[in-house]
C-alpha positions in Angstrom: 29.8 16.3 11.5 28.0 16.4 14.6 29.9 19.5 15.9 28.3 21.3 12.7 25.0 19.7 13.0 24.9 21.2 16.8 25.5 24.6 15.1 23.3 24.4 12.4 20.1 23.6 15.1 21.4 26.6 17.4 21.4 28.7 14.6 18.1 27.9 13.5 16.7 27.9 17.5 18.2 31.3 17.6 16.3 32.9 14.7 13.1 31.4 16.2 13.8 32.4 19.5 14.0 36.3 18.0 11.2 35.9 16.0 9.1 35.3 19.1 10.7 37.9 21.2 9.0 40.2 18.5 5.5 39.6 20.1 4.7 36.7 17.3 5.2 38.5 14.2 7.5 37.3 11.8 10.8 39.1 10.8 10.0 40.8 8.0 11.4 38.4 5.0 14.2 38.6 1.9 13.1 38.5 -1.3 13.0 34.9 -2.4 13.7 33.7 1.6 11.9 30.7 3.2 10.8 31.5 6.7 9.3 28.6 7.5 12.2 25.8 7.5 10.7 22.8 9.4 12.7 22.4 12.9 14.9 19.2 13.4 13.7 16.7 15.8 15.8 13.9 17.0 14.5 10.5 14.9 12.8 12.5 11.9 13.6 13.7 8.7 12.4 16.4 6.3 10.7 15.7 3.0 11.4 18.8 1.5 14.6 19.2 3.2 17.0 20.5 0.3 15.5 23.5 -2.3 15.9 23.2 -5.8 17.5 26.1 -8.0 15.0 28.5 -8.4 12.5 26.9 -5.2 11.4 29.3 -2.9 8.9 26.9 -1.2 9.2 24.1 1.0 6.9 21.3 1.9 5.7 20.3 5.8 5.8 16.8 5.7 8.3 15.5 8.3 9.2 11.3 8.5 10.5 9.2 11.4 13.7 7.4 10.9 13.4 4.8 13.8 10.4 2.7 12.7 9.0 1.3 9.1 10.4 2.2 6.1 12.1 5.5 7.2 14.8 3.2 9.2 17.5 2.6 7.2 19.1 -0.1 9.1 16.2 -2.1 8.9 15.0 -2.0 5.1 13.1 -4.8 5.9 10.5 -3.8 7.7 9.7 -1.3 4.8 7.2 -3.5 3.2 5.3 -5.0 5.3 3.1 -8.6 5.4 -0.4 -8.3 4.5 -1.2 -9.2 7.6 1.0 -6.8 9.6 -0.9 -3.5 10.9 1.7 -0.6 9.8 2.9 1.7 12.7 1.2 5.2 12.9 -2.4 6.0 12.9 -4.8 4.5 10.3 -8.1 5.7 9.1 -10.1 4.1 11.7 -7.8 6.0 14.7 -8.1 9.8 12.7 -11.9 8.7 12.5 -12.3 8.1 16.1 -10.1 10.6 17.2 -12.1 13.5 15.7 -15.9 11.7 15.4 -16.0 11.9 12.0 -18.8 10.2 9.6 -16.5 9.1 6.9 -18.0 6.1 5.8 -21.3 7.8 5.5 -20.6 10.9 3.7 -18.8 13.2 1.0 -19.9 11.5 -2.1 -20.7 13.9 -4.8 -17.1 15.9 -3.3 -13.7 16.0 -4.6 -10.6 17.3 -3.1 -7.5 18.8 -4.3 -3.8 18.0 -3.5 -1.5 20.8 -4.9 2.1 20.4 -4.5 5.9 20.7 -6.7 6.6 18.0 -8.8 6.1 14.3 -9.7 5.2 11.5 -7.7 5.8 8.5 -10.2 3.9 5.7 -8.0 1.3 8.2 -6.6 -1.7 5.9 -8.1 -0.2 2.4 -7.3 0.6 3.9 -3.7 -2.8 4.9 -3.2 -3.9 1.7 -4.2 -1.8 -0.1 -1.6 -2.9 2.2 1.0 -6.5 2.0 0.5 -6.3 -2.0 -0.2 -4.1 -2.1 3.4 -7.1 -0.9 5.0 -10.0 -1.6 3.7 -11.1 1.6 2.3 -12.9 1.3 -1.4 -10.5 1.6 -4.1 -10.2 5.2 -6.0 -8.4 5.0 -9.1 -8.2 6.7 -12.6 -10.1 3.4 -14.4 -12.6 4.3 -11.8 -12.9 7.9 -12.1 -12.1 8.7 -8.8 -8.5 9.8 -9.1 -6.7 12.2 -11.4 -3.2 13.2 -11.2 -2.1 16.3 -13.5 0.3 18.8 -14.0 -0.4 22.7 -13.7 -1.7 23.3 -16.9 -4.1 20.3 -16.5 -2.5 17.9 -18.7 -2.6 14.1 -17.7 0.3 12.6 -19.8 2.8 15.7 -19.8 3.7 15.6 -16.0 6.6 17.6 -13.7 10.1 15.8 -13.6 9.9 13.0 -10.3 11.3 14.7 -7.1 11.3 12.2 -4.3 10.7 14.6 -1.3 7.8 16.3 -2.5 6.6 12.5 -3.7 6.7 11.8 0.0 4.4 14.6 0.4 2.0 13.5 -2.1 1.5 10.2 -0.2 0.9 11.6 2.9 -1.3 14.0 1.3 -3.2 11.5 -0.8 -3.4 8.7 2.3 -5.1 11.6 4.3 -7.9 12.5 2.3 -8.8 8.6 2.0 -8.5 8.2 5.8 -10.9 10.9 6.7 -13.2 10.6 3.3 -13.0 7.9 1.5 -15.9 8.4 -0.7 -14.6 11.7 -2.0 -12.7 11.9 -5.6 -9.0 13.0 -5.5 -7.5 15.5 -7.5 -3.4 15.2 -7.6 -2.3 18.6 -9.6 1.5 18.9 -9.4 3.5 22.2 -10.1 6.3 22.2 -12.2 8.3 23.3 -9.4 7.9 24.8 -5.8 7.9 28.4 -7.0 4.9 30.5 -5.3 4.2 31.1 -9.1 4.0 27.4 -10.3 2.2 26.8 -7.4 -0.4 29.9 -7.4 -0.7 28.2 -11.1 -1.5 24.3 -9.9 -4.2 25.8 -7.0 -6.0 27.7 -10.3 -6.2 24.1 -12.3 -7.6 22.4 -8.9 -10.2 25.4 -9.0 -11.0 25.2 -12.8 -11.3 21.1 -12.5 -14.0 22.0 -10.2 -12.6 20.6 -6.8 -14.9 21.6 -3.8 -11.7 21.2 -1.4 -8.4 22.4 -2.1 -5.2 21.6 0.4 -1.8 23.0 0.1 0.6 21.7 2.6 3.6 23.4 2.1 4.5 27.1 2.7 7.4 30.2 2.8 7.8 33.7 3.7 5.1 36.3 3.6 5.1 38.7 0.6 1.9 39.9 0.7 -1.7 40.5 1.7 -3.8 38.9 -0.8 -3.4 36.8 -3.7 -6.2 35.3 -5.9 -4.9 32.5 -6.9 -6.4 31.1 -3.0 -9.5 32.5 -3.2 -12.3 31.0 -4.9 -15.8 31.1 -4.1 -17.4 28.5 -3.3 -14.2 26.3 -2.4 -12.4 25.6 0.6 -9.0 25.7 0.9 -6.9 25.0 3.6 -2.8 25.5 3.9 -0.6 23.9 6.5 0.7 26.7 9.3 4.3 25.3 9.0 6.9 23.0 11.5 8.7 25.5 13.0 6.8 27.0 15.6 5.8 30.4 15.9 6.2 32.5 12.3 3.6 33.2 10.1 3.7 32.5 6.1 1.9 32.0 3.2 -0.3 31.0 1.7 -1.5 30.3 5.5 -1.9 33.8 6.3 -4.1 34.4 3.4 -7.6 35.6 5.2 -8.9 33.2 2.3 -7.4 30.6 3.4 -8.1 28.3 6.4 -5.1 28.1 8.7 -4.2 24.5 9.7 -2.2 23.9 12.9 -0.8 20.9 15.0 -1.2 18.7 17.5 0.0 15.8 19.6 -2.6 13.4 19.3 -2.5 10.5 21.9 -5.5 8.0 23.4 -6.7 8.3 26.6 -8.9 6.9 29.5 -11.3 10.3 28.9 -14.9 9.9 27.5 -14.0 10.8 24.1 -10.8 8.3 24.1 -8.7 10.5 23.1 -6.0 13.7 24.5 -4.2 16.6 22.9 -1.7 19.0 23.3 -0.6 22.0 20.9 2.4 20.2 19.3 6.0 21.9 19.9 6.3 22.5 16.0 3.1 23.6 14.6 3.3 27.3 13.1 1.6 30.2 14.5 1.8 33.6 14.1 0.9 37.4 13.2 1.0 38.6 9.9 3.0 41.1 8.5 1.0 41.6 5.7 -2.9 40.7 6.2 -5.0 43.1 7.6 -7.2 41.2 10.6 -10.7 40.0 9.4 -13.3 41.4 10.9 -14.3 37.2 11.9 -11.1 37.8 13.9 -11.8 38.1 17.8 -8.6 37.9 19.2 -7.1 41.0 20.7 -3.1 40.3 20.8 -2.3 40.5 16.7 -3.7 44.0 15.1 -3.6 41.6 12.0 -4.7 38.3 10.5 -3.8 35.5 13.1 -2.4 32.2 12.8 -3.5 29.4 13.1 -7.4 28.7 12.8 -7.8 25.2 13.4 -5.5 22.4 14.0 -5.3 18.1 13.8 -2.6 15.7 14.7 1.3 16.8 13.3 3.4 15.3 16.0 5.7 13.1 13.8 5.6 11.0 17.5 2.0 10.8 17.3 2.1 10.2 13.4 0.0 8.7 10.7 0.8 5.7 8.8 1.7 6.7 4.8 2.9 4.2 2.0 5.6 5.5 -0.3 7.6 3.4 -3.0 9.3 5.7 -4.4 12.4 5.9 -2.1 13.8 8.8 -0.8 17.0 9.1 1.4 16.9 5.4 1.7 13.1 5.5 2.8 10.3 3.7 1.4 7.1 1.8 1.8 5.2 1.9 5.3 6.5 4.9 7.0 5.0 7.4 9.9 4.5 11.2 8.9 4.2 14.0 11.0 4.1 17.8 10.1 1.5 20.2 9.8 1.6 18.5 6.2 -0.8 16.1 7.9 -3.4 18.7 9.0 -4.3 20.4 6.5 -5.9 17.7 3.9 -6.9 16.1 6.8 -9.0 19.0 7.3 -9.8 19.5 4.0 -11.4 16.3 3.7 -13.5 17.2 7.2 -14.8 19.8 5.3 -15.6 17.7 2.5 -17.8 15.4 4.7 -19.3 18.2 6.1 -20.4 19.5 2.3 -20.9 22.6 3.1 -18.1 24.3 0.4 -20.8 26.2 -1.7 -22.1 27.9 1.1 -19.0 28.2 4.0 -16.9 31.0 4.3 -14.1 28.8 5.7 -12.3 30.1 8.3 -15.1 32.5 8.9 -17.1 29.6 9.9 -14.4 28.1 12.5 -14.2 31.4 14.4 -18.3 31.0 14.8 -17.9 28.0 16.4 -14.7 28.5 18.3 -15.6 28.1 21.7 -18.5 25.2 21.3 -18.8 21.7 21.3 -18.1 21.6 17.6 -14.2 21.6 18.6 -12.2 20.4 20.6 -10.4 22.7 22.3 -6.5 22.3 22.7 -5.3 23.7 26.1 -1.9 22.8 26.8 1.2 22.8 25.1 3.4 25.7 24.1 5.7 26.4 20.5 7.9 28.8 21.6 8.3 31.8 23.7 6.6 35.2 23.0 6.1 38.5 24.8 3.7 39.2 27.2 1.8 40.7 24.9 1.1 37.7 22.9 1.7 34.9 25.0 -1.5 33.0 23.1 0.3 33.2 19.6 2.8 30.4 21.4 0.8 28.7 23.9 -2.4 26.9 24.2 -5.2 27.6 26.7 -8.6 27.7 26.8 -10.2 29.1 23.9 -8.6 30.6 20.8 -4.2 30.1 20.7 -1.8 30.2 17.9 -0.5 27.2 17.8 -3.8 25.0 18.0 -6.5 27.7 16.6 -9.7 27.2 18.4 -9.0 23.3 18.4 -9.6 20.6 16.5 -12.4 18.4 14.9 -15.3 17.2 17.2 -17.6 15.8 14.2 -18.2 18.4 11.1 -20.3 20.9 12.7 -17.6 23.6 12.6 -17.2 22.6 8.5 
């Protein structure tokens, strides 16, 4: 077994490794083929790890296996005391860590989850979360939360799939770390086809979210698609776990192009390091011609990523999940670029400015200010010479890290 697990990782390292060598761009993809497969790391798992008959898209939400509710050898530690602080970052580090104003502002804003299927416990879940720490409680009695299908119904809902349950979790634990005064719209696809999907992001749009995060991704097919462009809403995709490769709906010039980090504390001033984390996505599109907001001179077309947060699954958030998956459940610690992108969402959503941003427009006018920090170090691949940025971080704009990450909402 571990014989053909060696071979299954060189395989995949080896289709990555010629994918770079191409100066960033991504091979150009099968009909039906996922090009953005999240890359193995020792101690994690994949949420979205197994495609369904018919699936074409996979989630970014990656778990670890060696602490909480992801160990399987200690089932125990899966729901923990009230009094017990669960591993992985909480709201009051992702605050900190990106000087955000989240107790003070995004009333009157509500964002969006889309993703594939059911996620049975998603209310009661949330509730525990936000209960654990401290945040108010956002619920459908309230009026805060609604979870619905595609077409917008609340009682006819997509069969339960554990992995993409995972990912609903993490997805609905970020937006209530970074704004917990915004409303939360869950709307689940029936399954994770591009089409049931491009159908779920249209329901978030015509129940009149001002966000709109989709954390999951696969292989380019296109320039533009209108299903992820709305005006007057922001929406945000996750750039992928496999280093450099672009895909959609990231590359989408509508869209705002989350990358990942390795988010860590530190003795600086702002309390906090990071580095461009070895798995975020990055890349040149096949498909998009380059936006004239677009200053970078290595891709002739629409770069990835714009803007990035913490996805190191060793650096990870803390998520609660019930509904058990590969012998996980309850307190567990997420990585991916699954975290990024509602967590940037919801930055957005404090900052308010949905009616009047051009999203990803607005990050490249602030690239190089105060209003981000910028990620200089770190590396998710190897490219050519010709695009060495697409894979490594430096000063100023880079693939893997955009032009940084948040420093307060001025760039949202």
């Amino acid at each position: 077994m571990q014989y053909r697990f060696r071979i299954i990782v060189a395989v995949l390292a080896a289709s990555l490794l010629a994918a770079c060598s191409s100066g960033g761009q991504s091979a150009l993809p099968q009909a039906g083929a996922v090009s953005q497969l999240p890359t193995a790391q020792a101690n994690t798992a994949q949420s979205c790890a197994t495609l369904l008959p018919g699936d074409n898209v996979v989630c970014y939400a990656m778990y670890r296996t060696d602490v909480g509710g992801g160990n399987p050898n200690a089932p125990a530690q899966a729901h923990l005391a009230a009094t017990t602080t669960p591993a992985g970052y909480g709201p009051s580090d992702l605050q900190s860590a990106y000087a955000l104003p989240s107790s003070t502002a995004g009333s009157g804003q509500t964002v969006a989850i889309v993703d594939a299927y059911n996620d049975p416990n998603a209310a009661s879940d949330l509730a525990v979360y936000r209960s654990t720490y401290g945040l108010p409680p956002c619920t459908v009695a309230n009026g805060c939360f609604k979870q619905v299908s595609q077409s917008g119904s609340t009682t006819k809902l997509p069969r339960n799939n554990g992995g993409w349950a995972q990912e609903e979790s993490l997805d609905l634990d970020m937006v209530s770390a970074i704004c917990p005064n915004c409303h939360i719209i869950l709307v689940e696809a029936s399954s994770a086809t591009n089409a049931n999907l491009d159908t779920a992001v249209n329901e978030a749009a015509a129940l009149h979210a001002t966000e709109i995060s989709n954390s999951y991704g696969g292989s380019e097919s296109g320039a533009t698609n209108s299903a992820y462009s709305h005006a007057g809403i922001i929406i945000t995709a996750s750039a992928g776990d496999s280093g450099t490769g672009a895909s959609q709906p990231c590359s989408y010039a509508t869209v705002v192009c989350v990358g990942g980090t390795s988010l860590s504390r530190s003795s600086t001033t702002r309390g906090w390091s990071e580095t461009a984390w070895s798995g975020s996505g990055s890349g040149c599109s096949k498909y998009v011609t380059k936006p004239s907001w677009q200053t970078d001179k290595g891709c002739t077309m629409r770069s990835e990523a714009d803007v990035s947060a913490v996805a190191d699954p060793y650096t990870g958030v803390a998520v609660y999940d019930s509904y058990a998956y590969q012998g996980a459940s309850g307190w567990l610690v997420f990585g991916g670029t699954s975290v990024s992108s509602p967590l940037t969402a919801s930055v957005f959503a404090l900052a308010g400015n949905a009616s009047t941003q051009n999203a990803a427009q607005g990050i490249w006018a602030h690239g190089g200010t105060s209003a981000l920090n910028d990620v200089t170090s770190g590396s998710n691949g190897t490219c050519s010479s010709s695009y060495l940025y697409i894979c490594n971080a430096g000063v100023g704009y880079d693939g893997p890290t955009g032009w940084g990450t948040p420093n307060g909402t001025a760039a949202f």
